[in-house]
Structure formats: structure tokens, C-alpha cells
DSSP file (Angstrom, degrees, kcal/mol; ACC not computed):
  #  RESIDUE AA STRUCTURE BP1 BP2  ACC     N-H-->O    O-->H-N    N-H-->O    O-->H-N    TCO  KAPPA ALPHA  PHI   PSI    X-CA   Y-CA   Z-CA
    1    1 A X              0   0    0      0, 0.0    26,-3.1     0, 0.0     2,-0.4   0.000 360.0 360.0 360.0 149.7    0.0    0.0    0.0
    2    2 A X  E     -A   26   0A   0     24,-0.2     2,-0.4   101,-0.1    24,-0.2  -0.928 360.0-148.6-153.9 144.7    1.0    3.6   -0.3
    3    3 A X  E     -A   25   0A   0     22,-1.8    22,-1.2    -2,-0.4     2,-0.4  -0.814   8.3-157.3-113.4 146.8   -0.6    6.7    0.7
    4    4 A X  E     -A   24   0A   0     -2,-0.4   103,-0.6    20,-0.2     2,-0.4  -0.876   3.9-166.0-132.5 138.6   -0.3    9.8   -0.9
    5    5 A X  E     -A   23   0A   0     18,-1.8    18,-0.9    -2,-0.4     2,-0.4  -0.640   4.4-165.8 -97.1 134.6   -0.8   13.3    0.4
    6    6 A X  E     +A   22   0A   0     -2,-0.4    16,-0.3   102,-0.3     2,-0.2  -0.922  11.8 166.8-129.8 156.8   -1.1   16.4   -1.6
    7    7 A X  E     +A   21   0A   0     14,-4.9    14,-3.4    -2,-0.4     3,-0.1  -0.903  39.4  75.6-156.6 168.0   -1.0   19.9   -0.4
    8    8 A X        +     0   0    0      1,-0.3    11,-0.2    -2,-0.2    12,-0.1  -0.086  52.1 137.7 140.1 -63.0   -0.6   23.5   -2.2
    9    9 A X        +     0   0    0     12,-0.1     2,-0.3     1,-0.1    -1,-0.3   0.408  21.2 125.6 -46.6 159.3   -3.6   24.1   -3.6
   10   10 A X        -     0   0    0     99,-0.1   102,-1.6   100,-0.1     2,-0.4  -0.959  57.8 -68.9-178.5-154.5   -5.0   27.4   -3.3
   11   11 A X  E     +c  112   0B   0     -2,-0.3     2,-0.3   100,-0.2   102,-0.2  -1.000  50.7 164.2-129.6 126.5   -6.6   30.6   -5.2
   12   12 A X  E     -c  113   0B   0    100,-1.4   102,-1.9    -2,-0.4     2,-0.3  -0.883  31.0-123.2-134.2 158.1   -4.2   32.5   -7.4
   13   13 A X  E     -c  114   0B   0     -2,-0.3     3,-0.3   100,-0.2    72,-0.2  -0.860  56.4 -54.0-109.5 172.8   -4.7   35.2  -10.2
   14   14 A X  S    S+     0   0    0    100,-3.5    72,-0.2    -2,-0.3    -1,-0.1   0.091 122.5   6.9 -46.6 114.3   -3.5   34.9  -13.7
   15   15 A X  S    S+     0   0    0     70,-3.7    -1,-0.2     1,-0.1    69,-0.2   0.767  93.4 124.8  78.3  46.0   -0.1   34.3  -14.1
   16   16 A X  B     -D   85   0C   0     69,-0.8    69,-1.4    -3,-0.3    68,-0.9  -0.189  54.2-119.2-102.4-143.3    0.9   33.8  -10.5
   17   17 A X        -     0   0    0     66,-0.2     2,-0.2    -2,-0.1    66,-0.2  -0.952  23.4-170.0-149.8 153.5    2.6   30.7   -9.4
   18   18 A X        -     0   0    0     64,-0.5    64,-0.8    -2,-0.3     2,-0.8  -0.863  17.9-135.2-148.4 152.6    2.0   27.7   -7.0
   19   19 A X  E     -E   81   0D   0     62,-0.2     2,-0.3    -2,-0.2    62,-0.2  -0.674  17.1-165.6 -73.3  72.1    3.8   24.9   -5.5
   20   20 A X  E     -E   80   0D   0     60,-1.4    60,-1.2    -2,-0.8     2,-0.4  -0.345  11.2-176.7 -62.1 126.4    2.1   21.2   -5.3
   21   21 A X  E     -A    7   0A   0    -14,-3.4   -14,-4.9    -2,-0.3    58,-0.1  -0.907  12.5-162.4-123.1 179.5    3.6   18.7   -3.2
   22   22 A X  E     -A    6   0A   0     56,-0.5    56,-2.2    -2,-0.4   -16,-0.2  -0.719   4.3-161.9-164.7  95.3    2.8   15.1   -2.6
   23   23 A X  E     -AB   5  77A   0    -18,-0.9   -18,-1.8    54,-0.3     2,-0.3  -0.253   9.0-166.3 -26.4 112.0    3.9   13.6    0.1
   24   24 A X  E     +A    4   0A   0     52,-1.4     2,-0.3   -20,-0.2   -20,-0.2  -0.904  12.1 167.9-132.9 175.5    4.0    9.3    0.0
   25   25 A X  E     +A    3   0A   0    -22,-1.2   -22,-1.8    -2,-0.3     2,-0.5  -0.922  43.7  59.8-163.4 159.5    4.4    7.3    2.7
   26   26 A X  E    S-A    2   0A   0     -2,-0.3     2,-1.1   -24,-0.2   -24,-0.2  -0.856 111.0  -7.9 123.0-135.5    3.8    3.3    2.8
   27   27 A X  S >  S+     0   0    0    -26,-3.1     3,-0.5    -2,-0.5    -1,-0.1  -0.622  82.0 148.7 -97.7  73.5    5.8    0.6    0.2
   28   28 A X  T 3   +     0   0    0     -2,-1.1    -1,-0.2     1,-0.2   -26,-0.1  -0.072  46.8  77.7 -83.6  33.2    7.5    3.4   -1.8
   29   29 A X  T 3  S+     0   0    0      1,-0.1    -1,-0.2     0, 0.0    -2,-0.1   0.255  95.6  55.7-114.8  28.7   10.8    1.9   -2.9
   30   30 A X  S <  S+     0   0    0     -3,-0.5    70,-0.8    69,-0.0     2,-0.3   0.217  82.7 116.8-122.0  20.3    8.6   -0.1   -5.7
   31   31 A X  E     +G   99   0E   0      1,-0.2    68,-0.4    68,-0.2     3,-0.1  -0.555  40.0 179.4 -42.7 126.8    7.1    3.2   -7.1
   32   32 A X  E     +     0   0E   0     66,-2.0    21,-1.5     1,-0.5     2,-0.3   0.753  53.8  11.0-118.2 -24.0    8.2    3.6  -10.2
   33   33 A X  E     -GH  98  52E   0     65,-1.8    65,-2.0    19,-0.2    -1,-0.5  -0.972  55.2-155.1-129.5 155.0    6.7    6.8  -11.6
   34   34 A X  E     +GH  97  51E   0     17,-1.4    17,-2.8    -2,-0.3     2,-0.3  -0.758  17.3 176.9-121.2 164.8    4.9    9.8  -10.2
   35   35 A X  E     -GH  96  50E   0     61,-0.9     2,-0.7    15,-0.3    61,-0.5  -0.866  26.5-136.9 165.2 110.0    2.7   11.9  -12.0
   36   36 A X  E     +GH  95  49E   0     13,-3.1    12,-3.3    -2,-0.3    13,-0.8  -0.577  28.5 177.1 -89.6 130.8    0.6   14.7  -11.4
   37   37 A X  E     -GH  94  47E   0     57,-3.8    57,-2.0    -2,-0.7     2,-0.4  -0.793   8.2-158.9-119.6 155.5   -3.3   14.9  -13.1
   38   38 A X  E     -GH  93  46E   0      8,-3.7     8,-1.6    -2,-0.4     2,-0.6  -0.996   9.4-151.2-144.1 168.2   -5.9   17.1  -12.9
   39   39 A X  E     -GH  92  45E   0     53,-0.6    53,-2.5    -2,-0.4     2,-0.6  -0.970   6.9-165.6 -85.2 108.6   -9.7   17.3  -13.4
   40   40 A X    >   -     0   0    0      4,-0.6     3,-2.2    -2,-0.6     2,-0.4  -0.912  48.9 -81.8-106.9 140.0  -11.6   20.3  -14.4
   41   41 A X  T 3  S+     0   0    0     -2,-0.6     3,-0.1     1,-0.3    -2,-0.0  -0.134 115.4   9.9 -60.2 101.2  -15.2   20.2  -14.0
   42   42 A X  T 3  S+     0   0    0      1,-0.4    -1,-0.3    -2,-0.4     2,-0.2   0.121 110.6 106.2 114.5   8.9  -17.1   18.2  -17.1
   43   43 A X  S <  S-     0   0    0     -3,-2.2    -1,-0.4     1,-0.1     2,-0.1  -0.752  77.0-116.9-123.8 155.1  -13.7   17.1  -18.3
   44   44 A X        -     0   0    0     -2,-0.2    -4,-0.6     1,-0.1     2,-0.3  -0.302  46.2 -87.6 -84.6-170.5  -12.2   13.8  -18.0
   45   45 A X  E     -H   39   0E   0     -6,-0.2     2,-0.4    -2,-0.1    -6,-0.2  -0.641  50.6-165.9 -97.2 152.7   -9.3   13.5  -16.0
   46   46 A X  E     -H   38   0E   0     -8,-1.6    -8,-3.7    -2,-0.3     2,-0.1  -0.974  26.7-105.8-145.6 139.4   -5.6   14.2  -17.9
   47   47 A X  E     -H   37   0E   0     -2,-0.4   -10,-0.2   -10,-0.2     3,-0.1  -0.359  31.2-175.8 -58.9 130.6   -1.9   13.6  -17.2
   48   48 A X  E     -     0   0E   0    -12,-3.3    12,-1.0     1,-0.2     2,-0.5   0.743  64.5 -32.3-108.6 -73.5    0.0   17.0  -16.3
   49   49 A X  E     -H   36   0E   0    -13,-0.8   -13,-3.1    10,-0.2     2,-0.3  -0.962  63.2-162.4-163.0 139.8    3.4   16.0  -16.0
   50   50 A X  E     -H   35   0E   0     -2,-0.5     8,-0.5     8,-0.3     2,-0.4  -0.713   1.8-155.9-106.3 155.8    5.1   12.8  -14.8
   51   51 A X  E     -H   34   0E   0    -17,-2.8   -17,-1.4    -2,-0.3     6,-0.2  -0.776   5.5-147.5-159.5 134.7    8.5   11.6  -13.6
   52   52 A X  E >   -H   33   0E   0      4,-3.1     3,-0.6    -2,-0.4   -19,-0.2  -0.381  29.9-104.5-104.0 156.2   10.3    8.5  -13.4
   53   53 A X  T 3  S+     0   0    0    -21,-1.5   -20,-0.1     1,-0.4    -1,-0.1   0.638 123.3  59.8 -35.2 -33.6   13.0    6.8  -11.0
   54   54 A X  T 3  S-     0   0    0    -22,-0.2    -1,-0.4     2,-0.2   -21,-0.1   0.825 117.6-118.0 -74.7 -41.3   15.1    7.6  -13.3
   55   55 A X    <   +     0   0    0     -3,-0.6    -2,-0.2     1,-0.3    -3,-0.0   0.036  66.7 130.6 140.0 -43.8   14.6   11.3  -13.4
   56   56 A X        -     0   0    0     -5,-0.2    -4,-3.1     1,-0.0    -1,-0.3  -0.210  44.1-134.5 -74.1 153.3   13.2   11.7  -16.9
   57   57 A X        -     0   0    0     -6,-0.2     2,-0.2    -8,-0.0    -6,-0.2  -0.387  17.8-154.3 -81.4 164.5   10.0   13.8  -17.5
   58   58 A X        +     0   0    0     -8,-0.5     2,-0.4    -2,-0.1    -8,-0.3  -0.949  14.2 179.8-109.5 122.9    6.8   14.2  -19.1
   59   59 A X        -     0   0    0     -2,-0.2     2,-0.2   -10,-0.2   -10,-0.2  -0.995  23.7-122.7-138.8 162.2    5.0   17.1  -19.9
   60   60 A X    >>  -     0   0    0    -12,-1.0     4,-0.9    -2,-0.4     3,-0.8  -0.491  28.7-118.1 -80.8 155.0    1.7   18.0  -21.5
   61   61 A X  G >4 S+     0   0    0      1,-0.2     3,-1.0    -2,-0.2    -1,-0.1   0.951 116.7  52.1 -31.1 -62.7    1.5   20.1  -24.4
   62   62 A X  G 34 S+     0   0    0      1,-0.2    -1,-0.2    -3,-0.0   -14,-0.0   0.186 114.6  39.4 -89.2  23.3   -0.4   22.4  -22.8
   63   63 A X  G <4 S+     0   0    0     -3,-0.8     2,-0.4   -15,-0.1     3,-0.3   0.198  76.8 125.4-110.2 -24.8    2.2   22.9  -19.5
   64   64 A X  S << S+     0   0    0     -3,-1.0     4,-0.1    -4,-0.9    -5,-0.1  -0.529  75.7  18.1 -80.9 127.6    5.3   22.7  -21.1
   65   65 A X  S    S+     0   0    0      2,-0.8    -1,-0.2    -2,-0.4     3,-0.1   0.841 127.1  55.7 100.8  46.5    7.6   25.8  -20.4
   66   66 A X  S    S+     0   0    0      1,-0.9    17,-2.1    -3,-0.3     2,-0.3   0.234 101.2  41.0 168.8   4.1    5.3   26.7  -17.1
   67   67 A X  E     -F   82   0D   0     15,-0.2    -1,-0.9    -4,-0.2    -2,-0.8  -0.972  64.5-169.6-157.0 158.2    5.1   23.9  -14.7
   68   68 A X  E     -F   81   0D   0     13,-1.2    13,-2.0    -2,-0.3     2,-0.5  -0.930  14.5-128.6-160.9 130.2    8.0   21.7  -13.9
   69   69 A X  E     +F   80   0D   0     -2,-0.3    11,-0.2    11,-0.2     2,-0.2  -0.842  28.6 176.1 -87.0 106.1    8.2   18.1  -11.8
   70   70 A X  E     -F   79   0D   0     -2,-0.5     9,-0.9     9,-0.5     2,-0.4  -0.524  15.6-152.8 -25.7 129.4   10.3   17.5   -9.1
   71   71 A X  E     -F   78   0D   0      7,-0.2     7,-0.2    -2,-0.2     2,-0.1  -0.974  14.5-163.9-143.8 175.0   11.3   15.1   -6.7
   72   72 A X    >   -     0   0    0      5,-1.2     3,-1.5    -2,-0.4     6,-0.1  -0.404   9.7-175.2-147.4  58.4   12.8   14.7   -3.1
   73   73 A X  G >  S+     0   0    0      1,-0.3     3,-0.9     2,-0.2    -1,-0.1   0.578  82.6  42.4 -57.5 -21.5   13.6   11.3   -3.1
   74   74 A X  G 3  S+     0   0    0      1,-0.3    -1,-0.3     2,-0.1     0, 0.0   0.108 112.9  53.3 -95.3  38.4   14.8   11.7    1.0
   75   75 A X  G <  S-     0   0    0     -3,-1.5    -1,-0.3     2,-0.1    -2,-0.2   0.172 109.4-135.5-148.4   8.1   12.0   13.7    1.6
   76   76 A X  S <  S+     0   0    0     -3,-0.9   -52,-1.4     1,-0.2     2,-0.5   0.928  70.2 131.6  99.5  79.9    9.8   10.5   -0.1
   77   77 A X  B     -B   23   0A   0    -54,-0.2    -5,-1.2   -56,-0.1     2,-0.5  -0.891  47.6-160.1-143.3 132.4    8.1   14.0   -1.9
   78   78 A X  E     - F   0  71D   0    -56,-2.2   -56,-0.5    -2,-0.5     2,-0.3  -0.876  11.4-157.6-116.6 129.9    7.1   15.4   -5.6
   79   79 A X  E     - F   0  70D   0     -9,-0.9    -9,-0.5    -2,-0.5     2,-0.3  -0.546  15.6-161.7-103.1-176.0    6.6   18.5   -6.6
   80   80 A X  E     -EF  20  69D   0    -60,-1.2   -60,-1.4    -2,-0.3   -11,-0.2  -0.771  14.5-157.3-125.7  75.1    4.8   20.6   -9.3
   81   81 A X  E     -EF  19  68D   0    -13,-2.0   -13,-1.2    -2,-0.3     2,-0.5  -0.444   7.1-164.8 -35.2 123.4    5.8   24.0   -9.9
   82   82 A X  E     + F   0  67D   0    -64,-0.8   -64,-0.5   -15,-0.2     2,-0.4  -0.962  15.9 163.9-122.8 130.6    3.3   25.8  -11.4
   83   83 A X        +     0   0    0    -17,-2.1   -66,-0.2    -2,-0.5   -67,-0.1  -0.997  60.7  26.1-143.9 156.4    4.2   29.3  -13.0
   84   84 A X  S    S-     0   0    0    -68,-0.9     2,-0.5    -2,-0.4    -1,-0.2   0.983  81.7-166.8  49.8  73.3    2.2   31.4  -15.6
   85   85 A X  B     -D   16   0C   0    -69,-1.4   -70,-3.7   -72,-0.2   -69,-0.8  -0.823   6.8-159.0-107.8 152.5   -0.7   30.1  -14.4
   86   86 A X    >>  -     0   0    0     -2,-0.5     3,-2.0   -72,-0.2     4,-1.5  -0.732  36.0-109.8-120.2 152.6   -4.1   30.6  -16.6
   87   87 A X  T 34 S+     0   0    0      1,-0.3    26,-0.3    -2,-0.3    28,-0.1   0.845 118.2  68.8 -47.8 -41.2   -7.7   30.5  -15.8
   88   88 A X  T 34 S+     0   0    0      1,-0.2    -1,-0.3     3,-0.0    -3,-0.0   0.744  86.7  60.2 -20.4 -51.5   -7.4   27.5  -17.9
   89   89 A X  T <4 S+     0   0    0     -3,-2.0    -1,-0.2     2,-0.0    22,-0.2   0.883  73.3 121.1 -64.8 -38.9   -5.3   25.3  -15.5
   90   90 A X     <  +     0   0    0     -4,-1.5     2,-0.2    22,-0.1    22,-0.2   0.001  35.5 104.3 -59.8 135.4   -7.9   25.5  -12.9
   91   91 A X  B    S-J  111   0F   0     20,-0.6    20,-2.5    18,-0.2   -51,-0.3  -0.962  79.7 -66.9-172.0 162.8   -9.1   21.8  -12.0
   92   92 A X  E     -G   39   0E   0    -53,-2.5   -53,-0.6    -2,-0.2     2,-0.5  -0.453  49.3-139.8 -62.9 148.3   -8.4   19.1   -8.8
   93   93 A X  E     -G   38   0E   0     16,-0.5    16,-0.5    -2,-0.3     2,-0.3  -0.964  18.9-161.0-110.2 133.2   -4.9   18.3   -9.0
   94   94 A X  E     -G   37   0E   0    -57,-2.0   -57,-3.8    -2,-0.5     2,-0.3  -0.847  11.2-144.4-139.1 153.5   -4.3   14.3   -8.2
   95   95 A X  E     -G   36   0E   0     -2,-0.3    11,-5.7   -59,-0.2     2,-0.3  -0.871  24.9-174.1-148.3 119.8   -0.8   12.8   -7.1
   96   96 A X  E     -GI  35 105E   0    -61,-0.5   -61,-0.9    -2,-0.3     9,-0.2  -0.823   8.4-169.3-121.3 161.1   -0.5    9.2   -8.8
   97   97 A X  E     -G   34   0E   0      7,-1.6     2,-0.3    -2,-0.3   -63,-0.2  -0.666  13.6-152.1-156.6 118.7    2.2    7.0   -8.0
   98   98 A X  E     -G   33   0E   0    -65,-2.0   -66,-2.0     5,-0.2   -65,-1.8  -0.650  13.1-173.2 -89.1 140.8    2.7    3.9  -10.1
   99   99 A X  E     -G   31   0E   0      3,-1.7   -68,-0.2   -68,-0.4    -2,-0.0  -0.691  42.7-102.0-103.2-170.5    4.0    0.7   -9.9
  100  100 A X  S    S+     0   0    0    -70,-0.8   -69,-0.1     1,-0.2    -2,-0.0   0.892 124.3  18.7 -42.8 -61.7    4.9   -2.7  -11.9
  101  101 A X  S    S-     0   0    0      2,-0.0     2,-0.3    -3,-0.0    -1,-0.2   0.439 133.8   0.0-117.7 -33.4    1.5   -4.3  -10.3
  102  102 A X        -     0   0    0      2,-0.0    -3,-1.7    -5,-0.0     2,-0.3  -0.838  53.3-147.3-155.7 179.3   -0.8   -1.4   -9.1
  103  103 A X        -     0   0    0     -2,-0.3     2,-0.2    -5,-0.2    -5,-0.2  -0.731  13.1-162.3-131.1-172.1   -1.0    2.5   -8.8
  104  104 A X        -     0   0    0     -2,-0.3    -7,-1.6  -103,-0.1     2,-0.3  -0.767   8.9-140.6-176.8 142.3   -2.6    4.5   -6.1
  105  105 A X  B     -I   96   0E   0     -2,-0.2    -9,-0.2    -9,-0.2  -101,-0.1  -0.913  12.5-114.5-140.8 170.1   -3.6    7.8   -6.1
  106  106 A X        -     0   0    0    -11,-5.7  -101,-0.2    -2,-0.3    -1,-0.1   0.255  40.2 -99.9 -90.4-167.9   -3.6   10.9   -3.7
  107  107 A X        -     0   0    0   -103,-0.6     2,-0.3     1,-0.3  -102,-0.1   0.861  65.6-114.2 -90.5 -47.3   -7.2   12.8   -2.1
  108  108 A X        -     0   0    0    -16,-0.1  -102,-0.3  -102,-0.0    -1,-0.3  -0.743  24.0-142.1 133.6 177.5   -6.8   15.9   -4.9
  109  109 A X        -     0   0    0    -16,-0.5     2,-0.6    -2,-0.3   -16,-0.5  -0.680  21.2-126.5 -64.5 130.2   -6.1   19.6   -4.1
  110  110 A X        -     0   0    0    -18,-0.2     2,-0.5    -2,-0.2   -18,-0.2  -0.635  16.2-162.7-112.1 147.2   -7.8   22.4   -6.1
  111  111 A X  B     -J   91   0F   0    -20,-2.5   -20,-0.6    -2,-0.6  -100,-0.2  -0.770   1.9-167.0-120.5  91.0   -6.5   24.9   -7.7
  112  112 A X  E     -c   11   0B   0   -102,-1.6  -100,-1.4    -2,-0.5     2,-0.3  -0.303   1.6-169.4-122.2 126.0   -8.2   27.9   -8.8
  113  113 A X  E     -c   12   0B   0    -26,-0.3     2,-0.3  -102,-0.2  -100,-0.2  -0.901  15.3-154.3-120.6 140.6   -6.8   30.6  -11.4
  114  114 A X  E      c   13   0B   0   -102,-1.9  -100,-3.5    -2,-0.3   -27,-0.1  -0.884 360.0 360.0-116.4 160.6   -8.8   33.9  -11.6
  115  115 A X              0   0    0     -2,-0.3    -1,-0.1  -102,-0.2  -102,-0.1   0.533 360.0 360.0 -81.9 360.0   -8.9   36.2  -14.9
């Protein structure tokens, strides 16, 4: 099992900045990628940016150049930078963390851009 906790979230106006983390705790040393998603309300849910054991990234089209993934491996933690953020971005933010066998994913924080 592993649980993951996300914090961050908030209300920002256009083209401020915020910081997700996510926090895991449980059987992380068979994690193999983390990955931040989000939801916006009537929309399915969509991969934001990922990052692997390795290091390498992922980013969405529509994120790349303005959000950037992180991790902290003695701090068992990932983050999301978020900069030049647009009314557009606002949605729940979810903290996945796959493995080989299973995934599991975090409670949400939402994150709200005003025009």
C-alpha cells in the first residue's frame, strides 16, 4: 500500500505561481513513476506532468515551459511547480504513483486561477 498526500492548492490570479507537493508514505521503494493529473469540472481527468526513478519527464502540451516536476527522493516527496498560471489550468490536482502491479492515487487539491 501507499498513501499519498497532496498539499498546495490554493486561489491565485492569472499568471501567479504555486507549488504542489505530494507527500507518500507506505511501500514506496517499488514506485516507479509519479505523476501529477488534474480534473476540471465536465472534463475527463488528464496527465499533467510525470516523472520517473530515473529522473526523466513528461510534460503535457499544454504545461510545457510553465510547470515543472520534481522530486525529493529523502523527503519521499514530488513536486509541481506551477508558473504562468491561466484560468485554464484550474481543475483538482491528483498525485498518482505507479507501480509494476498497481497505482494509487492521492485525495486531490484544487487549484483555482482567476482572470
Amino acid at each position: 500500500q501507499v498513501q499519498l498526500v497532496e498539499s498546495g492548492g490554493g486561489l491565485v490570479q492569472a499568471g501567479g505561481s504555486l507549488r504542489l507537493s505530494c507527500a507518500a508514505s507506505g511501500s514506496i521503494f517499488s514506485i516507479n513513476v509519479m505523476g501529477w493529473y488534474r480534473q476540471a469540472p465536465g472534463k475527463e481527468r488528464e496527465l499533467v506532468a510525470a516523472i520517473s526513478n530515473s529522473g526523466r519527464t513528461y510534460y503535457a502540451d499544454s504545461v510545457k515551459g510553465r510547470f515543472t516536476i520534481s522530486r525529493d527522493n529523502a523527503k519521499n516527496t514530488v513536486y509541481l511547480q506551477m508558473n504562468s498560471l491561466k484560468p485554464e489550468d484550474t481543475a483538482v490536482y491528483y498525485c498518482k504513483a505507479s507501480r509494476r502491479s498497481d497505482s494509487y492515487w492521492g485525495q486531490g487539491t484544487q487549484v483555482t486561477v482567476s482572470s
